[in-house]
C-alpha positions in Angstrom: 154.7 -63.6 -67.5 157.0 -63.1 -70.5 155.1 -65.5 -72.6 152.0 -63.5 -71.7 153.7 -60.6 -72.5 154.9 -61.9 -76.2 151.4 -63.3 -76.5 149.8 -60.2 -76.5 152.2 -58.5 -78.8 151.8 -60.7 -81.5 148.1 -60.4 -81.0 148.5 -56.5 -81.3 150.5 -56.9 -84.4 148.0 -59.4 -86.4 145.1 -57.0 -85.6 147.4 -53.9 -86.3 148.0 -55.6 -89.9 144.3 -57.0 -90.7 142.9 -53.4 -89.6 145.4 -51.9 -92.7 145.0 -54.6 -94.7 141.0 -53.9 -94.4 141.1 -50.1 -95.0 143.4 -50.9 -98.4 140.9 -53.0 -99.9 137.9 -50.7 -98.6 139.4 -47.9 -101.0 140.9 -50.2 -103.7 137.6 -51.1 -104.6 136.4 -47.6 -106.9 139.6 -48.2 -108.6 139.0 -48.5 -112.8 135.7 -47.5 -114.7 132.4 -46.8 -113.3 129.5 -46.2 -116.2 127.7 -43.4 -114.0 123.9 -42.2 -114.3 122.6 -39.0 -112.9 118.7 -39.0 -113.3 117.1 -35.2 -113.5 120.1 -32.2 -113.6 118.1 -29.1 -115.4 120.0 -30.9 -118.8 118.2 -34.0 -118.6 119.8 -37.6 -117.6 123.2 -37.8 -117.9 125.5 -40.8 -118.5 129.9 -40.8 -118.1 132.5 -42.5 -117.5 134.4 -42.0 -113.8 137.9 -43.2 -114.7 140.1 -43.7 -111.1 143.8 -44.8 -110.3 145.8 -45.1 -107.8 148.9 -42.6 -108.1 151.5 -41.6 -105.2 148.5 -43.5 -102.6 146.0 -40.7 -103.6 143.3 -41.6 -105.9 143.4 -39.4 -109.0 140.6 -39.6 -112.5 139.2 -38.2 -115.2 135.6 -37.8 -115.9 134.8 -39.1 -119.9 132.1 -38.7 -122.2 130.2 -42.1 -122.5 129.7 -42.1 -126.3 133.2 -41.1 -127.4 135.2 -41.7 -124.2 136.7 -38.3 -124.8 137.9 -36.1 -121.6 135.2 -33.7 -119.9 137.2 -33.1 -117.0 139.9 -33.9 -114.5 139.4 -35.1 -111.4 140.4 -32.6 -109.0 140.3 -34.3 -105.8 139.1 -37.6 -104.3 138.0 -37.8 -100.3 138.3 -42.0 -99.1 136.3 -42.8 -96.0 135.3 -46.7 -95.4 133.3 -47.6 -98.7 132.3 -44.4 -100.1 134.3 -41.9 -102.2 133.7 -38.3 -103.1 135.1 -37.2 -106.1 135.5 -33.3 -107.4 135.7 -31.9 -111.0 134.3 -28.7 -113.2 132.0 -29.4 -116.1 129.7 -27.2 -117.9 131.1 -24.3 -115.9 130.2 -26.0 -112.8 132.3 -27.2 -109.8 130.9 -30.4 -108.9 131.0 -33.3 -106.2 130.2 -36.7 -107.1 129.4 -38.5 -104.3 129.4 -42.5 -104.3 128.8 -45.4 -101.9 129.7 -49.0 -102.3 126.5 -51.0 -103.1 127.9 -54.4 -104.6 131.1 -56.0 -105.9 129.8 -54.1 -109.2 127.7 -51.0 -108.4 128.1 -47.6 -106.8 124.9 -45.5 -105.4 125.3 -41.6 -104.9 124.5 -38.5 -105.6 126.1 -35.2 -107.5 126.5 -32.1 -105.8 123.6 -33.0 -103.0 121.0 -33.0 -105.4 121.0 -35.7 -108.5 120.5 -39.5 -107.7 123.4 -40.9 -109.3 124.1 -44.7 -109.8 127.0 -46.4 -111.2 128.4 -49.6 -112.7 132.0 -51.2 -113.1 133.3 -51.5 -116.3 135.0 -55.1 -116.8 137.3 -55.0 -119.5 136.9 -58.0 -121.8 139.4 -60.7 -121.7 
């Protein structure tokens, strides 16, 4: 009975550490630079850079230009459930939420604010 007992504990335990283990790399995955597309806001298509790290376990970004990688905005606030993110920031007097699901090991689908298609891709950093 006691072996039964120790059995099932370990058992416990292993899926106890693959289920954290699992949810880290679920949200470790937007981590670095996405090249982000929003098709169709009132100002036309527009293209940035979505900038995320990890800081104090919370993710944290800026929001760049995509031509001269300069600042538009600070991040604000990130939300992590499973594979999707949703990421807040103020730009052109606007509060916005950028919205994005994992597609791929190297693209993002979403949407800004509920009502612009947005797309993304990594950014790999040359070697």
């Amino acid at each position: 009975m006691k072996k039964l007992h120790v059995f099932i504990t370990g058992v416990f335990l292993v899926l106890l550490v693959s289920v954290n283990l699992k949810a880290q790399e679920k949200t470790d995955y937007f981590i670095g630079k996405w090249n982000i597309f929003v098709a169709g806001t009132p100002n036309g298509d527009v293209k940035f850079i979505l900038s995320l790290e990890r800081k104090d376990g919370l993710l944290t970004g800026t929001v760049n230009d995509e031509a001269t990688n300069a600042e538009i905005s600070k991040v604000t606030k990130v939300e992590e459930k499973d594979q999707t993110i949703t990421a807040y920031f103020f730009a052109q007097g606007y509060d916005l939420t950028l919205y994005l699901d994992k597609k791929d090991d190297t693209h993002v689908v979403g949407n800004l604010s509920n009502m612009f298609d947005a797309t993304g891709e990594r950014i790999t950093e040359a070697k």
